[in-house]
C-alpha positions in Angstrom: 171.4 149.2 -143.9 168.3 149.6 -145.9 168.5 152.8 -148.2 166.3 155.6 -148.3 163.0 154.4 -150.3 162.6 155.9 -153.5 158.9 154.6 -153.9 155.6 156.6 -152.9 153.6 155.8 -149.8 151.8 159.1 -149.1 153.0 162.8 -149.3 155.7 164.7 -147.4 159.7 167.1 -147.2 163.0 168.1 -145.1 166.6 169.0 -144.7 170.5 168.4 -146.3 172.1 170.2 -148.7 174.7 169.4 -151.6 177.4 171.1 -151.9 176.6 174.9 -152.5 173.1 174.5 -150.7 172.0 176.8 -148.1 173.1 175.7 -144.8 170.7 175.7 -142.2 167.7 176.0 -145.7 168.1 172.1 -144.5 166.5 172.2 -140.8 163.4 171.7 -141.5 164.4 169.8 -144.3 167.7 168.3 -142.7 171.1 168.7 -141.7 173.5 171.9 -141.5 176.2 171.9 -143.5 178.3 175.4 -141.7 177.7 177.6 -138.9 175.1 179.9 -137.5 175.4 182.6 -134.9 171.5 183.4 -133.5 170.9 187.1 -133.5 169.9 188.6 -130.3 166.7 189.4 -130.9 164.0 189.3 -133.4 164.7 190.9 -137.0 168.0 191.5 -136.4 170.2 190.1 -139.2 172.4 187.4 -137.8 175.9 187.0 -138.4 177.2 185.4 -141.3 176.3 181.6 -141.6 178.0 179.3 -144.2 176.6 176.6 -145.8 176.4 173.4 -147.4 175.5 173.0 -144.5 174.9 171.1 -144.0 174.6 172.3 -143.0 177.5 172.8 -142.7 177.3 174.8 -142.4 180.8 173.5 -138.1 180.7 173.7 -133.9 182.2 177.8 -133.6 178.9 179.8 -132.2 179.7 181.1 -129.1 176.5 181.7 -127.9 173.5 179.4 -129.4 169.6 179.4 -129.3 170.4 176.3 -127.3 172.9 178.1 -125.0 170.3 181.4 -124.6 167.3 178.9 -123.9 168.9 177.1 -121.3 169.9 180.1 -119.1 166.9 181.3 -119.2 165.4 178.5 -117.9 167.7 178.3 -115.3 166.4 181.9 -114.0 162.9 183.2 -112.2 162.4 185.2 -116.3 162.6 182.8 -118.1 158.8 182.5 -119.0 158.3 186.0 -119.4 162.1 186.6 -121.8 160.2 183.9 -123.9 156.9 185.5 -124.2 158.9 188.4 -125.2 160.6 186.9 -127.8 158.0 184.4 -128.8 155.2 187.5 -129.3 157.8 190.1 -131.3 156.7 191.7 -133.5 157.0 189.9 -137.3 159.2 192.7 -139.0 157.8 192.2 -142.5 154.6 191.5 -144.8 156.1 188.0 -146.4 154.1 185.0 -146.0 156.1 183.9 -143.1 155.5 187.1 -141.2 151.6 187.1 -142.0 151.6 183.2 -140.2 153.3 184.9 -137.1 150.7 187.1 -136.5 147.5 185.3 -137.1 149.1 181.8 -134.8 150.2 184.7 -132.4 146.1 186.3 -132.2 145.8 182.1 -131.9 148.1 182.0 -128.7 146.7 184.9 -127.2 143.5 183.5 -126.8 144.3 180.3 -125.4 147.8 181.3 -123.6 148.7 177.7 -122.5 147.9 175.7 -125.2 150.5 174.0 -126.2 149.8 173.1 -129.6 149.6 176.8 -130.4 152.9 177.8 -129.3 154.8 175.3 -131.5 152.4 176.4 -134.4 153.8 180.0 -133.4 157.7 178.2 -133.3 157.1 176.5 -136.7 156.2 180.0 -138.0 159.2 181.7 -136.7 161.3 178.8 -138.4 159.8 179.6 -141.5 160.4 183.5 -140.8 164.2 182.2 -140.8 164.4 180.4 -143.8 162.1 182.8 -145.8 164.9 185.7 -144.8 168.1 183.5 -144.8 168.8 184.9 -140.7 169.3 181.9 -138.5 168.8 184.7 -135.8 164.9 183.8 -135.9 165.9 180.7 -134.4 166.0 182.6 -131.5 162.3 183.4 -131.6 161.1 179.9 -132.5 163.4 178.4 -129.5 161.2 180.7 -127.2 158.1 179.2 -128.3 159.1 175.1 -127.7 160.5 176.9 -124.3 156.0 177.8 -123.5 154.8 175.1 -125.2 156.9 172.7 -122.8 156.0 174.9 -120.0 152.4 174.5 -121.2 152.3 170.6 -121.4 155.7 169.1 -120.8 157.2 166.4 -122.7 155.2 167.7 -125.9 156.7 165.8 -128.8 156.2 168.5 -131.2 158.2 171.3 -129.3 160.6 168.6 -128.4 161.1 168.0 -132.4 160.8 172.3 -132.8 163.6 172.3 -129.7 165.6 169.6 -132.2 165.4 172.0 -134.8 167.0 174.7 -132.9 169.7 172.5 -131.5 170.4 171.4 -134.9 170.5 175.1 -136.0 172.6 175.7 -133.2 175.1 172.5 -134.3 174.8 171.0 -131.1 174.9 167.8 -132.6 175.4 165.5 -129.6 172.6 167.1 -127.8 170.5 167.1 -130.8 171.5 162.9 -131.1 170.3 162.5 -127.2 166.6 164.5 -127.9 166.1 162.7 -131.0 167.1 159.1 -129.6 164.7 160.0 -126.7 161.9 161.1 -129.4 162.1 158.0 -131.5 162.0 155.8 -128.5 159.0 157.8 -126.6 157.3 158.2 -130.3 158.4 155.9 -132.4 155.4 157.0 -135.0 156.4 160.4 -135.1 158.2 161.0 -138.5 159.6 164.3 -137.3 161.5 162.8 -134.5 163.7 160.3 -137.0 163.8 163.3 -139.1 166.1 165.1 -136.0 167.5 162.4 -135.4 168.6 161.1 -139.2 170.1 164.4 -139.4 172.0 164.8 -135.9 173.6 161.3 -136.6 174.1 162.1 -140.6 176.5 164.7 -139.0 178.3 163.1 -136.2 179.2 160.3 -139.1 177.2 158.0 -138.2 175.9 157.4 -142.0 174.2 153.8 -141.8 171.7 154.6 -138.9 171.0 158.6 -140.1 170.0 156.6 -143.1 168.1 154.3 -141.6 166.4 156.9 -139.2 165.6 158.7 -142.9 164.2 155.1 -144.0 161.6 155.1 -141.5 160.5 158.8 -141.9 159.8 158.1 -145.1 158.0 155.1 -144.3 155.9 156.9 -141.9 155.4 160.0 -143.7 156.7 160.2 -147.4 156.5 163.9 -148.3 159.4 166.5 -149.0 161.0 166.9 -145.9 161.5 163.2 -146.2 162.1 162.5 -149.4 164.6 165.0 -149.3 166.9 163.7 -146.8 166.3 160.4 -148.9 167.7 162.4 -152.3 170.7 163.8 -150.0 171.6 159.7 -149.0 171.0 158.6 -152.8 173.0 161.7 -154.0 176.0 161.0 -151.3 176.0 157.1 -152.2 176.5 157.9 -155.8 173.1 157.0 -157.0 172.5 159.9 -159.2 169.8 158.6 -161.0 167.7 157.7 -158.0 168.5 160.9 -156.2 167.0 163.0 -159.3 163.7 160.5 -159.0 163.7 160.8 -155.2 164.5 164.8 -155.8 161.2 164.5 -158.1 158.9 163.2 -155.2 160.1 165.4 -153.0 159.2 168.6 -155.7 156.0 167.1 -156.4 154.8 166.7 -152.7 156.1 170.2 -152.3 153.5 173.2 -151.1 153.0 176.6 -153.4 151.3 177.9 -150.3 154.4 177.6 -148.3 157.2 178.4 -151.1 160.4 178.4 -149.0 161.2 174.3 -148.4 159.8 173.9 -152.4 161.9 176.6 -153.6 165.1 174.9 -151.8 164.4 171.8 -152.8 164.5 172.7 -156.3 167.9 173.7 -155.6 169.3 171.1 -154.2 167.6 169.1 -157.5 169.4 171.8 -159.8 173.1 171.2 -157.6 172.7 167.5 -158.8 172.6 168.2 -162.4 175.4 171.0 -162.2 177.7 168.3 -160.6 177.3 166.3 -163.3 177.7 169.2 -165.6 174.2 169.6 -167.1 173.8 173.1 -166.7 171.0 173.8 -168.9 168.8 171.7 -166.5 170.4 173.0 -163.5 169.8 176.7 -164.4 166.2 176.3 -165.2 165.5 174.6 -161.7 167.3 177.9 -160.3 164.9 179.7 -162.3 161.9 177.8 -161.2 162.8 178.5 -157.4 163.3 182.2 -158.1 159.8 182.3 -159.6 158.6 180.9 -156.2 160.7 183.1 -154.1 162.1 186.5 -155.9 165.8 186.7 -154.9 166.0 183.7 -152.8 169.4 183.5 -152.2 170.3 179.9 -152.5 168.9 180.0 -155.7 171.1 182.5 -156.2 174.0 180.9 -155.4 173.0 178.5 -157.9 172.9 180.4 -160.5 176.2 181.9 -159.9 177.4 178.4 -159.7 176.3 177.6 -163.3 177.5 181.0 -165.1 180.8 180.3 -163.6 180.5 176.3 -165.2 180.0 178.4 -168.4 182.7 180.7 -168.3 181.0 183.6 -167.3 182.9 185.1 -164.1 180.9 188.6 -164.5 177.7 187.1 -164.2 178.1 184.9 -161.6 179.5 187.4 -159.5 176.3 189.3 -160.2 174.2 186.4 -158.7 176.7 185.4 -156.2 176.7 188.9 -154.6 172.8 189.2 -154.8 172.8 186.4 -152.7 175.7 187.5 -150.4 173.9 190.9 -150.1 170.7 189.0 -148.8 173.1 186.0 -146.4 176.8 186.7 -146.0 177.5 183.0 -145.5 181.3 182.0 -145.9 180.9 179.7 -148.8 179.0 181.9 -150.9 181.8 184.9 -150.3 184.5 182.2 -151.6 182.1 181.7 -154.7 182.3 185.6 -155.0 185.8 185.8 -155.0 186.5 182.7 -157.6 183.7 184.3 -159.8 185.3 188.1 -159.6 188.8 186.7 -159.9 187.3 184.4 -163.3 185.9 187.9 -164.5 189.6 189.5 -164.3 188.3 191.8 -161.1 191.4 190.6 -158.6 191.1 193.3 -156.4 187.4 192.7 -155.6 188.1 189.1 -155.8 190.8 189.9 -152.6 188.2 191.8 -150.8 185.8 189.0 -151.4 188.3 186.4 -149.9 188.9 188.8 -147.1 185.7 188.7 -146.3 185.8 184.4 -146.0 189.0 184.8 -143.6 187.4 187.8 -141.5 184.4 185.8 -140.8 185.2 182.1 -141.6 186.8 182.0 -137.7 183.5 182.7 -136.3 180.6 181.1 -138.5 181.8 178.6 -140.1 185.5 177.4 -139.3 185.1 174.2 -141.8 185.3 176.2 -145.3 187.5 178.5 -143.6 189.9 175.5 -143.2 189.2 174.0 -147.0 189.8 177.6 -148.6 192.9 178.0 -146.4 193.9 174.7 -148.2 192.6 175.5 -151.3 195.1 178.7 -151.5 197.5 176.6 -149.5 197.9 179.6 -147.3 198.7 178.8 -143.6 198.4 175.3 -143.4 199.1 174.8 -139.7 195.6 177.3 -139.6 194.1 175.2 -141.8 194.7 171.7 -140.2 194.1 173.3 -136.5 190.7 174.1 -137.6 189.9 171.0 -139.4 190.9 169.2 -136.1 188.8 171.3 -133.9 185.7 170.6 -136.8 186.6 166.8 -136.7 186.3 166.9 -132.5 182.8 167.3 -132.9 181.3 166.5 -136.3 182.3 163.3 -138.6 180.5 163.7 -141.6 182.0 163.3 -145.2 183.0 166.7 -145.6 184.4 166.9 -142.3 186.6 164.0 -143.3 187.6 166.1 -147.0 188.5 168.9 -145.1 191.1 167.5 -142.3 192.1 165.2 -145.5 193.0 168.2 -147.4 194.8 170.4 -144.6 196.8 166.8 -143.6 198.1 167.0 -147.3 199.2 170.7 -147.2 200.9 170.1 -144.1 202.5 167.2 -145.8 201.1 164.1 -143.8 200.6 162.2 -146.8 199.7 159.3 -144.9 197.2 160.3 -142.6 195.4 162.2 -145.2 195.2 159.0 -147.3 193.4 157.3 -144.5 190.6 160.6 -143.7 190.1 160.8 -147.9 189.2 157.1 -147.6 186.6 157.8 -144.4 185.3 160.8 -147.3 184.9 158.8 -150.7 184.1 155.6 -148.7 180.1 156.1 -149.6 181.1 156.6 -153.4 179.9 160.4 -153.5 180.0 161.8 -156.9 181.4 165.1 -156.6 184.4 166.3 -158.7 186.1 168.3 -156.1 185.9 165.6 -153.3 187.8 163.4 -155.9 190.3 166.2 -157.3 191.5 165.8 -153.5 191.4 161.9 -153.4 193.3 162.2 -156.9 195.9 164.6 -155.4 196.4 162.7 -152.4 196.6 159.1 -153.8 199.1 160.7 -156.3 201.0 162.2 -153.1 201.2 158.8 -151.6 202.7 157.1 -154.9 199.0 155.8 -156.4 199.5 157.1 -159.5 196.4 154.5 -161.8 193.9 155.1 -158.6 195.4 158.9 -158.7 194.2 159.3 -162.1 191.1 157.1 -162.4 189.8 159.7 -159.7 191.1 162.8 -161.6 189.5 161.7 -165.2 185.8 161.4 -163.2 186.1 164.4 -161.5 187.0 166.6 -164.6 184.3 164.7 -166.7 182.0 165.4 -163.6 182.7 169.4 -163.2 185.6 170.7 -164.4 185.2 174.1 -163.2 184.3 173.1 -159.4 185.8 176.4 -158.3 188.7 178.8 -159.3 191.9 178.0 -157.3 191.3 174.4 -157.2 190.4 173.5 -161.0 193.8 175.1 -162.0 195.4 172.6 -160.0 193.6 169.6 -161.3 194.4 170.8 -164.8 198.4 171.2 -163.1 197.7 167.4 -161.8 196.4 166.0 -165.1 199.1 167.1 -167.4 201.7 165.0 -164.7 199.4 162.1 -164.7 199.1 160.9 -168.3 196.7 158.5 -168.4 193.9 161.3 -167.2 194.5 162.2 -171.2 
């Protein structure tokens, strides 16, 4: 497998998030780390997505862009539902909303050009990032839906219709569209880029990387170098993930904030997992400069006041960014930064809010914070298992891991933690559970050579689960 290139060959971006990034903030950029749930209709909030992600954002949407688009197509309305949706009205004055109206005076003009209405679908993807509300998704779906009535076969609104599935985590269906991309355009950089991120996460590591190894080659700009980052960062290359992370920054666009202003923090994630928070915090800053209250940014910043020891101001960020996208993740963060503060009874509300809604949108973290607590662990593996059925990514593999050890299958969970460290990720609390497992299973040196790097990685890599790494060390003396 060659590795994502780290050298300049032109300019270019995309999506994948570390731990903590915005989930579907990768499609255009990548790969979804939880779950999103379109909204019905245009500038309606959707329901809660998780992240990270990416994302990861898991398979539990019931009823997808993917799912709408195709029964519409199946009945004599489906042009005109898609118009519909396609023309609504752009709810706001942000720079997403002003490119929705001027490409949609564009479309009216010239009704069945094709070229147009995946300009008018690209827009309504940025309206969805811009906003954090996968629900636009919806909208953008409806325009690849004209444009391929328009002129069918178009490879752009078959790449905007591989965004959507992606969105929609219809990974397998995603894999088929971008395998038939890449073979009918191999020189179209956005076609690896859906398919480097469908097969990044059904597991297929070695040819998402590859299919990221070619975008790059073809166009090197931020949505590619960013997937290359993500595949330095997961491989354990730090350092060239920060200098791939740099590209990808400088190639970004201030005209078009939103994938610049993510990318800076999924840059600032890499330095707070290796604890440099100073650095990670003023890339935070930097995106919030670009987009006022972005809520992955955000997240961020919660993420580095909690590093510090600061619960009350972390929840502060952390419920901004709640406030603005109720995704799973970030009410976990919530609840580990309210219950850090000394506020336990907000903390519970906060972590009622990850079980009420982790079922629906995004049954993955659901799972790992259900083993985190180790609260119902038949729940927990049961929903790992249903994850694992259709995604095999890394953090898939962490999460069934975990929920085999709380259910006490030692063994088995020794063998799913291998599939997760196998590409030498540096993350402390993917190696907390390799160091708690191996120790399960009687590996008490490889136990312990796991637990001393994660706690000199991030020591505080969230509430429940740091206090029982410091419970771990103190049984495994040479952590010391």
């Amino acid at each position: 497998m060659v590795l994502p290139c780290c050298t300049p060959r032109g300019s270019f971006c995309t999506r994948s998030a570390l731990r903590g990034g915005l989930v579907f903030g990768l499609l255009v950029l990548g790969a979804c780390r939880g779950n999103e749930k379109p909204a019905a209709q245009a500038g309606t909030q959707a329901a809660p997505a998780v992240a990270p992600a990416p994302t990861s954002p898991a398979a539990g949407a019931t009823e997808t862009t993917a799912d709408l688009a195709k029964a519409a197509s199946a009945t004599d309305g489906a042009l005109p539902s898609a118009r519909l949706l396609a023309m609504a009205e752009a709810p706001g004055d942000a720079g997403a909303d002003v490119a929705i109206r001027k490409v949609q005076e564009l479309v009216q003009k010239l009704p069945n050009d094709a070229d147009r209405w995946v300009l008018l679908g690209r827009a309504w993807v940025r309206k969805a990032r811009e906003s954090t509300d996968p629900g636009y998704y919806l909208n953008a779906d409806a325009a690849a839906t004209l444009a391929l009535d328009a002129k069918p076969e178009h490879p752009l609104a078959l790449e905007l219709r591989g965004m959507v599935l992606l969105n929609a985590h219809r990974f397998a269906e995603a894999r088929v569209l971008g395998e038939d991309l890449v073979r009918r355009f191999p020189d179209n950089p956005g076609a690896h880029g859906v398919l480097s991120d469908a097969l990044l996460e059904l597991g297929e590591f070695d040819r998402a990387a590859d299919a990221a190894q070619r975008m790059v080659d073809l166009k090197p700009n931020l949505p590619s170098y960013s997937r290359a980052a993500w595949f330095r960062w997961v491989q354990g290359d730090v350092k060239a993930a920060r200098e791939v992370a740099r590209l990808a920054i400088d190639s970004g666009d201030t005209r078009d904030p939103e994938p610049l202003a993510w990318m800076l923090v999924q840059a600032a994630l890499m330095f707070w997992h290796e604890n440099e928070l100073d650095t990670a915090a003023a890339g935070c800053e930097r995106a919030l400069k670009l987009m006022p209250g972005y809520a992955p940014a955000q997240v961020c910043m919660g993420r580095v006041a909690f590093a510090r020891g600061d619960g009350k101001t972390a929840a502060l960020h952390l419920r901004r960014a709640h406030d603005q996208s109720p995704l799973v993740e970030t009410a976990w963060l919530l609840g580990d930064a309210l219950q850090l503060a000394g506020d336990v009874s907000s903390a519970a509300a906060a972590y009622a809010r990850v079980e009420a809604d982790g079922p629906r949108n995004d049954p993955r973290t659901l799972s790992l914070y259900l083993s985190t607590r180790n609260l119902r662990p038949n729940e927990a593996l049961r929903l790992a298992e249903e994850e694992k059925r259709t995604r095999g990514d890394l953090f898939t593999e962490e999460a069934l891991a975990w929920a085999l050890y709380r259910n006490g299958r030692v063994a088995e969970a020794r063998k799913a933690i291998d599939q997760a460290l196998r590409h030498g990720t540096r993350e402390a609390r993917l190696l907390y559970h390799g160091a708690a497992i191996y120790a399960a299973g009687g590996n008490l040196d490889g136990a312990a050579a796991m637990l001393r790097e994660a706690l000199a990685l991030q020591p505080k890599f969230d509430y429940w689960g740091a206090l029982d790494a410091a419970e771990l060390a103190a049984k495994l003396p040479k952590v010391r």
